[in-house]
NUBA-760444 format. One line per 8 residues: number of its first residue (from 1); their letters; for each residue z, y negated, x negated of C-alpha. Coordinates in steps of 0.1 Angstrom, whole numbers. Example, Ala and Ser with C-alpha at 12.3 -4.5 7.8 and 13.67 -1.06 7.14 Angstrom:
// residues 2
1) AS) 78/45/-123 | 71/11/-137;
END
This chain:
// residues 503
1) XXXXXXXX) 197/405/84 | 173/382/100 | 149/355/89 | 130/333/111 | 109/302/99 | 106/272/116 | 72/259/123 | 50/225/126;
9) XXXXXXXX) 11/222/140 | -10/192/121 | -44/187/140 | -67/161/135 | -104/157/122 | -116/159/93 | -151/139/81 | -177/164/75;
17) XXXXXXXX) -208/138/73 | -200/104/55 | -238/92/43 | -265/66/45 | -299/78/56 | -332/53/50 | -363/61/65 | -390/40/64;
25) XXXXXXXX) -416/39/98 | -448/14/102 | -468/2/131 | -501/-13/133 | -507/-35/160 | -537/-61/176 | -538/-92/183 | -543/-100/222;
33) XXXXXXXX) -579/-110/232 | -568/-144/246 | -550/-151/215 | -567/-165/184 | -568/-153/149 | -544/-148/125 | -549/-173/96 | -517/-162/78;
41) XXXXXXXX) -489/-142/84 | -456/-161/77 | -426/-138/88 | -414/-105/98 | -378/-103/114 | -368/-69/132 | -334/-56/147 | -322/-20/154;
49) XXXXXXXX) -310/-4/186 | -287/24/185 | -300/47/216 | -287/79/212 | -267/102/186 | -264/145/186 | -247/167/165 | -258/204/164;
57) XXXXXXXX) -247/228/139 | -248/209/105 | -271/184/111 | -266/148/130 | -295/131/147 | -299/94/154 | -324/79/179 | -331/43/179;
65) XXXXXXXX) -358/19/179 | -367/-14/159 | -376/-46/175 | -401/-67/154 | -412/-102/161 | -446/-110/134 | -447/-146/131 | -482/-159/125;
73) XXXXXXXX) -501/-191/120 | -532/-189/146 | -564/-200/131 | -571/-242/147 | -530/-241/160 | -495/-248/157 | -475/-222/154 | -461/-198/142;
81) XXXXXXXX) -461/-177/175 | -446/-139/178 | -463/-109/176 | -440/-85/190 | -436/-47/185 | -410/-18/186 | -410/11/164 | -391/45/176;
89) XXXXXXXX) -377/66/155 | -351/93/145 | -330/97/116 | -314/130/107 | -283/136/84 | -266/167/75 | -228/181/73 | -224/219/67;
97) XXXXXXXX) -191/219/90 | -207/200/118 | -205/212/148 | -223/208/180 | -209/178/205 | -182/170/176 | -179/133/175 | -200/108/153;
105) XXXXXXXX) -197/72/144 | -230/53/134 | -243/22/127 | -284/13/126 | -295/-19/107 | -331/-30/93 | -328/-29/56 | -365/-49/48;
113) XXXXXXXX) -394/-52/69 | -428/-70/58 | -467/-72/68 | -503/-71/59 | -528/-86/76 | -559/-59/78 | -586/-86/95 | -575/-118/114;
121) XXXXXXXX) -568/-92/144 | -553/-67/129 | -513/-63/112 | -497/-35/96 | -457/-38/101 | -437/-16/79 | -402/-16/87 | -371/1/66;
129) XXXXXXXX) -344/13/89 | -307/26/73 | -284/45/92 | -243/48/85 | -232/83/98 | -200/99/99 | -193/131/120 | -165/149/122;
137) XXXXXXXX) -148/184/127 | -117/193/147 | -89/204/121 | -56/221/124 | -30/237/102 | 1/253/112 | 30/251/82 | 65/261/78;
145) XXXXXXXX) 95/232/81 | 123/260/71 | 140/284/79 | 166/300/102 | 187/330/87 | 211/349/109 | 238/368/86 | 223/353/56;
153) XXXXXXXX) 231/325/34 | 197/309/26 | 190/277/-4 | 158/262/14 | 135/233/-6 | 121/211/14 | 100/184/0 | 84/153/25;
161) XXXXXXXX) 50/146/22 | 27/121/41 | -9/129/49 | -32/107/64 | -52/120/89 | -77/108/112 | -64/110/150 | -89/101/171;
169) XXXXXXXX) -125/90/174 | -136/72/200 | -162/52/217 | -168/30/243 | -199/8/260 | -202/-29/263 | -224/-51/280 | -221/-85/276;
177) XXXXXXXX) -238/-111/302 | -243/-147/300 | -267/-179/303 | -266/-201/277 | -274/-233/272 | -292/-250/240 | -271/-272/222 | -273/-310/232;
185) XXXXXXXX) -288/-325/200 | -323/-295/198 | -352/-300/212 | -360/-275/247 | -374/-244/238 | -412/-236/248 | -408/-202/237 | -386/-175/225;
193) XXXXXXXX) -399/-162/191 | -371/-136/180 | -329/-134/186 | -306/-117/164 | -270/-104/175 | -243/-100/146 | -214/-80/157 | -180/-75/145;
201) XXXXXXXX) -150/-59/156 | -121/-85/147 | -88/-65/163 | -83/-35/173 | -46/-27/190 | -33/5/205 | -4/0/228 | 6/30/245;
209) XXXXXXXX) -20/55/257 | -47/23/256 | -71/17/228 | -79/-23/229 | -110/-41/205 | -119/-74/204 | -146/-95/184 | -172/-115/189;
217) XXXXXXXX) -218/-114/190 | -228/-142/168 | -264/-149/181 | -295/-167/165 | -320/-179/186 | -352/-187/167 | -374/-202/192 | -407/-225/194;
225) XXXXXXXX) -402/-264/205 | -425/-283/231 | -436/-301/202 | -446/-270/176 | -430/-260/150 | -399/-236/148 | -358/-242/155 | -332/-222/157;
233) XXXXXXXX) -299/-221/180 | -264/-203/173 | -240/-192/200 | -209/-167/194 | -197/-147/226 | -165/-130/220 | -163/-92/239 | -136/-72/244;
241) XXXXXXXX) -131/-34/256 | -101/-10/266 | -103/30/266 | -82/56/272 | -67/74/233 | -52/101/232 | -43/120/198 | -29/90/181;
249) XXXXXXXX) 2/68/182 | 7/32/185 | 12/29/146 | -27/41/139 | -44/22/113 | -76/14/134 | -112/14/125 | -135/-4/147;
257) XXXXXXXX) -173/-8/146 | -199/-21/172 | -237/-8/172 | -262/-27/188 | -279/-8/216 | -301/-34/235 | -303/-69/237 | -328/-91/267;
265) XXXXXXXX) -330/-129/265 | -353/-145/289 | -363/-185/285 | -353/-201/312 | -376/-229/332 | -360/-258/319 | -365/-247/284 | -329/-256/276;
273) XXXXXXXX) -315/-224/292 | -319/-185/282 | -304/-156/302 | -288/-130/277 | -279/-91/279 | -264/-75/250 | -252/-39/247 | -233/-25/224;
281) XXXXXXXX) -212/5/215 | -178/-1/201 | -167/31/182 | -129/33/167 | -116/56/140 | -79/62/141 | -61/73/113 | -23/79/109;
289) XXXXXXXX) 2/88/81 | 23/114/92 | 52/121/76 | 66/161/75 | 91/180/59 | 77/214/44 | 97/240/30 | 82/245/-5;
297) XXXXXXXX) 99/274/-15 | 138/297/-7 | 160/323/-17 | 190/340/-6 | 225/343/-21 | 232/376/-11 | 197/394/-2 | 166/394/-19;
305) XXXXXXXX) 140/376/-5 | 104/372/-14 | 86/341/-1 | 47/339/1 | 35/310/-7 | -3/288/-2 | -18/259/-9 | -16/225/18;
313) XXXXXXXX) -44/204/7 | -47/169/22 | -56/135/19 | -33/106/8 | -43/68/11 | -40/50/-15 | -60/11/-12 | -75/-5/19;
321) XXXXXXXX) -88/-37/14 | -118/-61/12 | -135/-71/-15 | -159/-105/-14 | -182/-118/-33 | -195/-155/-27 | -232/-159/-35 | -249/-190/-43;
329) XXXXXXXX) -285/-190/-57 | -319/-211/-55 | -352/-194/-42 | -379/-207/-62 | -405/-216/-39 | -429/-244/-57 | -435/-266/-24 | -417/-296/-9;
337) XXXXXXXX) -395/-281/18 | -388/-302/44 | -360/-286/62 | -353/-248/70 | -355/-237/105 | -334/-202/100 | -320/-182/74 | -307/-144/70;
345) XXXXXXXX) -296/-115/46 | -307/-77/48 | -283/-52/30 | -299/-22/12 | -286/2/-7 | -249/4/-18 | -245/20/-47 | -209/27/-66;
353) XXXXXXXX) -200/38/-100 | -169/41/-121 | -157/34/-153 | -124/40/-161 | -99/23/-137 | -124/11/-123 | -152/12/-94 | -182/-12/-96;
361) XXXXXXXX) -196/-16/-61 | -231/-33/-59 | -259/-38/-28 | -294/-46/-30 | -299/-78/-8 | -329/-97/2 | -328/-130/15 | -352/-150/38;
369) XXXXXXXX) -352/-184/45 | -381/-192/73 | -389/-232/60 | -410/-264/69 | -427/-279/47 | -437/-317/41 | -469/-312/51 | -457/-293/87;
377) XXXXXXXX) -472/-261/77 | -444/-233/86 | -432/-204/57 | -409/-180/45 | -398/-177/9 | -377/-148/0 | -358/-135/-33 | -343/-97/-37;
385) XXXXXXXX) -306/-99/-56 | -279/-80/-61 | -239/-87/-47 | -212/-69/-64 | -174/-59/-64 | -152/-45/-90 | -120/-26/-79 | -91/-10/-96;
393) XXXXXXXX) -92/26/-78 | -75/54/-96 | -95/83/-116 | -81/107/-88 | -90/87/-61 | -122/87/-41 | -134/52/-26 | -154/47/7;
401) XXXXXXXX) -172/10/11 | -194/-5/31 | -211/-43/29 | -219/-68/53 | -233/-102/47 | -218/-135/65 | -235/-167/79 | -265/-175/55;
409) XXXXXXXX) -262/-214/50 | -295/-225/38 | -306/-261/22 | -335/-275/10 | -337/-284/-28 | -364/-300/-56 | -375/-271/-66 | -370/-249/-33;
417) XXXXXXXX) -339/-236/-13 | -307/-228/-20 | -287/-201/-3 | -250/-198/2 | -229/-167/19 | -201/-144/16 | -207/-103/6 | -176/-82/20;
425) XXXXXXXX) -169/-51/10 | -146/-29/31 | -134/-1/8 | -104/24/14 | -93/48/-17 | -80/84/-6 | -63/104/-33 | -67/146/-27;
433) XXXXXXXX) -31/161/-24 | -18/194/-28 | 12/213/-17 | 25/251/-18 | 43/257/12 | 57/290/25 | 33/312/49 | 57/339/54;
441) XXXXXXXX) 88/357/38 | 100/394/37 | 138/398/33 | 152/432/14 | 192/437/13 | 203/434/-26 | 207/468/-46 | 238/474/-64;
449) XXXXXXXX) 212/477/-100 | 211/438/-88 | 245/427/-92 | 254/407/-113 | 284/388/-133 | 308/365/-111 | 301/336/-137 | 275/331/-161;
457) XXXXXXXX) 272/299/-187 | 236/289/-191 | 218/260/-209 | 193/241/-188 | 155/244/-203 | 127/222/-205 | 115/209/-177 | 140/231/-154;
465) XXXXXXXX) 155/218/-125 | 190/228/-108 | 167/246/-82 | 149/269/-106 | 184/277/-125 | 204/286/-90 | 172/306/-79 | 174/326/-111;
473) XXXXXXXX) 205/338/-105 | 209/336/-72 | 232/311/-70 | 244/285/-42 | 235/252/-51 | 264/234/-41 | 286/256/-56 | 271/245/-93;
481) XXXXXXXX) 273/214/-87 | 309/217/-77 | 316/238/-108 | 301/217/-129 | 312/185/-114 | 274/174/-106 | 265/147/-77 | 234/144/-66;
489) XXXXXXXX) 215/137/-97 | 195/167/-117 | 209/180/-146 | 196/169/-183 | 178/194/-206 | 205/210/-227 | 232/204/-204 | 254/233/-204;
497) XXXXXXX) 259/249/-165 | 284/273/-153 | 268/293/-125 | 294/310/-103 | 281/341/-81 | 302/346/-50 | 312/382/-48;
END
């Protein structure tokens, strides 16, 4: 008497790392000699490069950099003009299970910057940077589908289950090249004070063994006419990338997010043109719900077979979506705005909680709108708030989110500005599964102390089902439910069974 089991191979990754790290760096710098001093400082605007991310044994490190542009009104000028400045850095994050050279997705953003003037020569920048890190850890589990018996008639339970497992991770570099032209109804540009690149993954396809993403760079120019003052241009460039996948079928729910890692512009002559470079790495998550059959548990009719069973834990999705919020609120600023030149959103922390039901997701945002007054004079008000989302996520279900702020659309009012965008929150629930399935089985030949009655009449119990009554007794399945007339439905509690042994 034989037994052999028949056997499947799950691999994937599974996220070891899934935080947000803040670190805060400043910089002080001087004003050049030929410039004059600073009467006030108006504005600080920054952006952060991705350079370089490492894994090592539990612990993921981030390299990057922040590009600030201090904007200033010079003492007897117009202005404001820049005061540039960059501020390396590295941010570290941990995952017990992570290993070295496993792969990492991560995302860099500036989450407040501001200044102090020390003496009319003299700034302190301080700069907060946050950084989105996930790493992961190749995974793999072997389980048993069923069985195979030769000179044995085996009752196998096999139960489907569907595990959603991440696939593939993968990355891939873009560079993006263009001139661009100021729109037709601003004034030429006399200088470039700061640029800003917004990036977002719109589709992401796999169609055979290719991985495709597409979006589009919204850009803001903030810039210095001929005449003084400040403007601002907007261009959108869409990008596009293919790589090879491997690990992951056409069917792969896909995950794509860009990470700035450099960005040039360069004024052209004419003051109407500007050459632009933009990098960026595009990094994709794959994730797939595999279906599989396990065998959950056996027996034999006529030997005695003892199955060893263990616990399959996995994930389950349950929700992906977007949540929104649409925010509109006045920033106080007691003057007589004239007209705003530029306007933007930084996202801080995102906290969740739960009550119930339900998950309350909520970011710290702090919005800028860089303004002209009636009297000429160039300024920035600013107000701190909070966006918010409130999903329906089961008790047993975790949530992941994330937030991202669209277009800021800024307007003068009596008694300051008013602001108007869109908070999204991406957010995908996973519910924790678990599964016994047979490891292994040992297979002994009945004794005749074991034999038992050709027919026995039995009651069904609470919560029993026509599996645990023909296991008890070593039954055949089928042959209850021919002998009691059954079809394919379970049995009621009470219902009165005969259970025929074969001889």
């Amino acid at each position: 008497m034989e037994l052999e089991l028949n056997r499947t191979h799950v691999s994937g990754y599974d996220a070891v790392l899934d935080a947000t790290v803040f670190q805060e760096e400043t910089l002080e710098t001087i004003v050049p000699d030929a410039n004059p001093d600073i009467q006030r400082l108006v504005d600080v605007q920054g952006k952060a490069l991705l350079k370089s991310k490492t894994a090592s044994e539990g612990r993921a490190a981030l390299t990057g950099s922040a590009r600030l542009s201090v904007l200033y009104e010079p003492e007897g000028g117009a202005g404001p003009p820049p005061r540039g400045g960059s501020l390396p850095g590295t941010i570290m994050g941990e995952g017990k299970n992570l290993k070295p050279g496993g792969p990492r997705c991560a995302l860099v953003r500036v989450a407040g910057a501001d200044a102090r003037m020390m003496n009319p020569r003299k700034i302190v920048v301080r700069v907060e940077l946050a950084a989105q890190v996930r790493g992961y850890a190749a995974s793999g589990v072997t389980l048993c589908t069923g069985a195979q018996a030769d000179g044995l008639e085996v009752e196998q339970l096999k139960q489907a289950h569907t595990p959603c497992c991440t696939a593939a991770v993968q990355e891939k570099q873009i560079t993006l090249e263009d001139e661009l032209t100021l729109p037709a109804g601003r004034p030429a540009a006399e200088e470039l004070l700061h640029g800003r690149a917004e990036l977002l993954c719109q589709e992401t396809r796999i169609i055979g063994s290719k991985l495709i993403v597409k979006g589009e760079a919204a850009l803001r120019l903030l810039y210095r006419p001929a005449g003084g003052g400040v403007d601002c241009a907007e261009f959108t460039l869409p990008f596009s990338a293919v790589a090879e996948l491997s690990g992951a079928g056409e069917e792969g729910r896909c995950e794509s997010q860009a990470a700035l890692t450099g960005m040039e512009y360069v004024l052209g002559a004419d003051g109407r043109t500007v050459s632009m470079s933009l990098s960026m790495l595009a990094q994709t998550v794959v994730q797939e719900e595999r279906r599989v059959e396990l065998l959950s548990d056996l027996y034999s009719v006529d030997a005695q077979v003892q199955a060893e069973r263990t616990p399959y834990i996995y994930q389950t999705l349950c929700q992906e979506d977007t949540g929104r919020q649409a925010v509109q609120q006045v920033i106080e600023s007691g003057l007589q705005i004239q007209s705003v030149a530029d306007a933007y959103c930084l996202v801080g922390a995102l906290r969740q909680s739960r009550e119930g039901q339900q998950v309350r997701l909520a970011a710290e945002l702090s919005v800028t709108a860089l303004c002209v007054t009636e009297d000429g004079d160039c300024t920035a008000v600013s107000r701190r708030m909070e966006a918010s989302c409130v999903l329906d996520v089961p008790p047993d279900c975790s949530c992941r989110c994330s937030c991202r702020c669209g277009n800021v659309v800024a307007t003068p009012t009596a008694s300051g500005v008013e602001v108007r965008f869109s908070v999204d929150f991406p957010f995908q629930s996973m519910r924790q599964s678990q599964a016994m399935v047979v490891r292994d089985v040992g297979v002994e030949p009945l004794e005749p102390s074991q034999e038992r009655p050709s027919i026995v009449l039995r009651a069904v119990g609470a919560q029993e089902s026509l599996w645990d009554v023909a296991k008890q007794f070593g039954a055949a399945i089928g042959d209850i439910r021919q002998a009691n007339e059954l079809g394919e439905e379970q049995p009621w509690e009470g219902q009165m069974l005969l259970i025929p042994r074969k001889r």
